[in-house]
N, C-alpha and C positions, 0 to 999 in steps of 0.2 A: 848072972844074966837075968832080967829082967822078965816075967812069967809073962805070954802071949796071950793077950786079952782074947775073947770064945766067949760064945753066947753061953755055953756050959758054964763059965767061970766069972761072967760080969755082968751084972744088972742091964740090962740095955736100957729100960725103962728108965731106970732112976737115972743113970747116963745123959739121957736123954732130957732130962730134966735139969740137970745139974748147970750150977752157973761157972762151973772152971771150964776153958777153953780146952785145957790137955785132958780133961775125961769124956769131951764131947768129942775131940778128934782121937782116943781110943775104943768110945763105943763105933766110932766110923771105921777103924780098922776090923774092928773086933766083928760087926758087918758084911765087910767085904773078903773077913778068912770065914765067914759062912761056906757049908757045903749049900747046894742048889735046893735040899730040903727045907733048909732054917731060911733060906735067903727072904723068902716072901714074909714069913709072920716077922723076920726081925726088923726090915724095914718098913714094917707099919708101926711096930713099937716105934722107930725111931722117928719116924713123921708126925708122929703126936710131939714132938718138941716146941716146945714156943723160942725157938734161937733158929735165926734163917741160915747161920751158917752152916746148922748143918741139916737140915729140911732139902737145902740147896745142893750140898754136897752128895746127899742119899739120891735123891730125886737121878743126878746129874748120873750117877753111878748104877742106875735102875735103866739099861738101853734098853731098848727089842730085844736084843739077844737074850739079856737076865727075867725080863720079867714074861716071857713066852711061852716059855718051858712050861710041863704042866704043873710041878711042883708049884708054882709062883702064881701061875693063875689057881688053883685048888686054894690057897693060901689067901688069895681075893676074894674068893667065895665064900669063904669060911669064917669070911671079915666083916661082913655085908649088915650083920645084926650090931656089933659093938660102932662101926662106921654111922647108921644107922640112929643109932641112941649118942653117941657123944655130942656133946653142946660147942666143939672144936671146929668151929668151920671151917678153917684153915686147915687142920687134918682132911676135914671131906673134901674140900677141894681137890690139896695133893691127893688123896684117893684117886679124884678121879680123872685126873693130869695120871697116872699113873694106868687106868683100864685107854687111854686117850692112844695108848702105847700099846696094846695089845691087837692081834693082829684077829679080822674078820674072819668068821662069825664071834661076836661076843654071845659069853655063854648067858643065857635068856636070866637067870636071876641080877647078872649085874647089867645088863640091858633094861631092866624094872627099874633096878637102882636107879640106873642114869635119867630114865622117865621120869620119877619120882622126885629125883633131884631138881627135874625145871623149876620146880615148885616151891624151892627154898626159899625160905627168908635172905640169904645172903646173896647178892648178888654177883660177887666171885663164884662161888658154889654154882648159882645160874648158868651164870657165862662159859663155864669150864663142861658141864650139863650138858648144855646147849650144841657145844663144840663138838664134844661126843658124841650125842646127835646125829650131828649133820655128820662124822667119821663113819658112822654105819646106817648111813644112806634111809635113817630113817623115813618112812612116808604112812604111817596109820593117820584114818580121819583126826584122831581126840590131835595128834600131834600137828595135823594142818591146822588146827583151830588152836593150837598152842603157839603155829608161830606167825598164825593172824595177829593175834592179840600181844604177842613180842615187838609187831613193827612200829607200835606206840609205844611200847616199855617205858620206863622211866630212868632206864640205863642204856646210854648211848651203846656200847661194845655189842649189847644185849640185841640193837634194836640193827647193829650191821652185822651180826649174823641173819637175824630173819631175813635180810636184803638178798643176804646169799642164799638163804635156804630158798627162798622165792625163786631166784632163777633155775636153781639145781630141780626144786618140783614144778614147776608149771605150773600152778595152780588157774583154775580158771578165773579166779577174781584177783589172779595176781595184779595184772597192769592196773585194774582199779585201785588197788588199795597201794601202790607205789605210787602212782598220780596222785594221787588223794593226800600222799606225805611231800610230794612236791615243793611246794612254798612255804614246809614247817620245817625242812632241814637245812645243814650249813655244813661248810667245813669237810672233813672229813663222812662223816654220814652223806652228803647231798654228793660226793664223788662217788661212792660205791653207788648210790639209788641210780644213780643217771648212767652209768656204764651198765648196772642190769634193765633198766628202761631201753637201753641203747638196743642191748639184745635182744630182747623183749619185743619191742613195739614194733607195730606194722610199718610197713616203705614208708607211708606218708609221713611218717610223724619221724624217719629218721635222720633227716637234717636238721630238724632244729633240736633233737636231743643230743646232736653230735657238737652242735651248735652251742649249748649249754654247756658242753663239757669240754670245751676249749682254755676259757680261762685258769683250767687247773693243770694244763702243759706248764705252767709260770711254777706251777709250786715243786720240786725237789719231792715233796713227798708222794705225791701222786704222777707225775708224769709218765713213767715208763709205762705205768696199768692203763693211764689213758692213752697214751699211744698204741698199748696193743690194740685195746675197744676202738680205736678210730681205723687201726687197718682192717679188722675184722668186720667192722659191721658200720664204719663212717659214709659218710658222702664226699665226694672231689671239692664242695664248697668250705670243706676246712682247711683246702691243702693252703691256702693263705698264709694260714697258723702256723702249720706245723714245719714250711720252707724255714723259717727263719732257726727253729732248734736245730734242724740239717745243717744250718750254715754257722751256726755261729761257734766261736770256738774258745767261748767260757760256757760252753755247754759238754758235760761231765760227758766223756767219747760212747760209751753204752747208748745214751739218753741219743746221740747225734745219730747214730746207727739207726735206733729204731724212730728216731725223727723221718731218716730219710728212707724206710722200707713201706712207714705207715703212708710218707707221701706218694713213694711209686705206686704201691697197693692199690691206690685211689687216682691212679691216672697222669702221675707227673711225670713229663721224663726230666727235671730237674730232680727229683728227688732221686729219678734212678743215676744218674749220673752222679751224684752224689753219695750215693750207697757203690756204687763202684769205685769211684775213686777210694771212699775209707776202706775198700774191702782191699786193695791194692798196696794200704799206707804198711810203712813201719812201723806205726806210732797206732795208741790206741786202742781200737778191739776189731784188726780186722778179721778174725776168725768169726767173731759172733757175722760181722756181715756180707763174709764169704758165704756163712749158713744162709742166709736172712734171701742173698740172691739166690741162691738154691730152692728154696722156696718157692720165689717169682717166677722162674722158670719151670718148675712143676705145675704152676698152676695157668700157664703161660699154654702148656702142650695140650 
């Protein structure tokens, strides 16, 4: 019978390195029969690997539950200098995909780290940084002036987090400096700007942001998020728009629900009659729009 791979008994490192398939998916066993001691430093060894399958597999196998513990976070810390000096971006990333997981307060040396991190050369590393971040509700000056200077980045993902972190701080030159990116974004970027604009910006100015963000109900990839920004903080001059997602019925059934909550929200009684009926269908989601009238009713009283 074949001896049970243990960090006691098998390289992880070299494992981890190796180009055969069966010694990278025994250093993964070998891993996961960790006691809760070994577990943290073995899984950094093995995230130094340059093979995603099994970067992906560790990662996948690191929940809340494994890496919380204190054994596992001590093990983070303790990492922080070798993380630090290797020239593996790919490793620092997953590092920090990995504190991304750890539950608040993060402890203050790998909270430096993450600071530190915005500052890389890699831009994955950034982005993952960044993410961090905004998961522990960062808000010191140097970091409002880090994610000033983020909203131009030169890396899109880079430049829709600062969008978000903009809403989540309030800053006070926020509405300027998203204005001011207005007419320079597209796509995906110009949908998140204009839904935190949405929330953002004074009465006057919230129809024609609402108004802006209409043609992106048409795209699949943004609609639902704009439908919720348009029940939340829209004006009745978009229920135009958004009647027709309620009605139609090559519209994915979720998408049609919250079509028809964001139109009653804003004053329709076609939309609510419409949110009634799916809430009554057999077909569908009428449970999300049983909730959805529940809603309208609470804020009805």
């Amino acid at each position: 019978m074949p001896e049970t791979k243990t960090p006691e008994n098998f390289d992880l490192s070299a494992a981890a390195n190796s180009s055969s398939l069966k010694t990278r998916s025994e250093a993964l066993d070998a891993f996961l029969a960790c006691s809760d001691a070994q577990k943290g430093a073995s899984a950094l060894k093995l995230l130094q690997t340059p093979y995603k399958d099994l970067s992906e597999a560790v990662l996948q196998a690191c929940t809340a539950d494994i890496v919380n513990p204190p054994e596992f976070r001590h093990a983070l810390t303790d990492a922080l200098d070798d993380v630090r000096n290797s020239d593996n971006d790919n490793y620092r990333q997953l590092f920090i995909v990995l504190l991304q997981r750890l539950e608040k307060p993060l402890e203050r040396p790998l909270l430096d780290f993450c600071l530190a991190a915005l500052h890389a050369s890699s831009n994955d590393v950034r982005y993952q940084a960044f993410c961090l971040a905004e998961l522990n509700d960062t808000d010191t000056p140097e970091y409002l002036d880090f994610v000033r200077s983020a909203l131009t980045d030169s890396d899109e993902d880079i430049r829709i987090v600062a969008i978000q972190a903009i809403e989540r701080l309030r800053p006070e030159w926020g509405l300027q400096a998203l204005n001011a990116r207005r007419d320079a974004v597209f796509g995906t970027e110009a949908c998140h700007l204009l839904i935190t604009l949405l929330k953002l910006c004074p009465d006057s100015e919230r129809a024609q942001t609402a108004g802006e963000l209409t043609p992106f109900l048409n795209d699949d990839r943004f609609a639902f998020a704009v439908f919720q920004a348009l029940a939340d903080h829209g004006t009745p001059d978009v229920v135009p728009h958004i009647l027709p997602h309620a009605k139609s019925f090559f519209s994915e059934p979720t998408i049609r629900v919250a079509a028809a909550y964001a139109a009653a929200k804003l004053g329709s009684s076609e939309g609510l009659n419409i949110l009634k009926k799916l809430s009554e269908s057999r077909h569908g989601n009428p449970k999300y729009a049983q909730a959805l009238l529940a809603e309208l009713s609470k804020t009805a009283t």
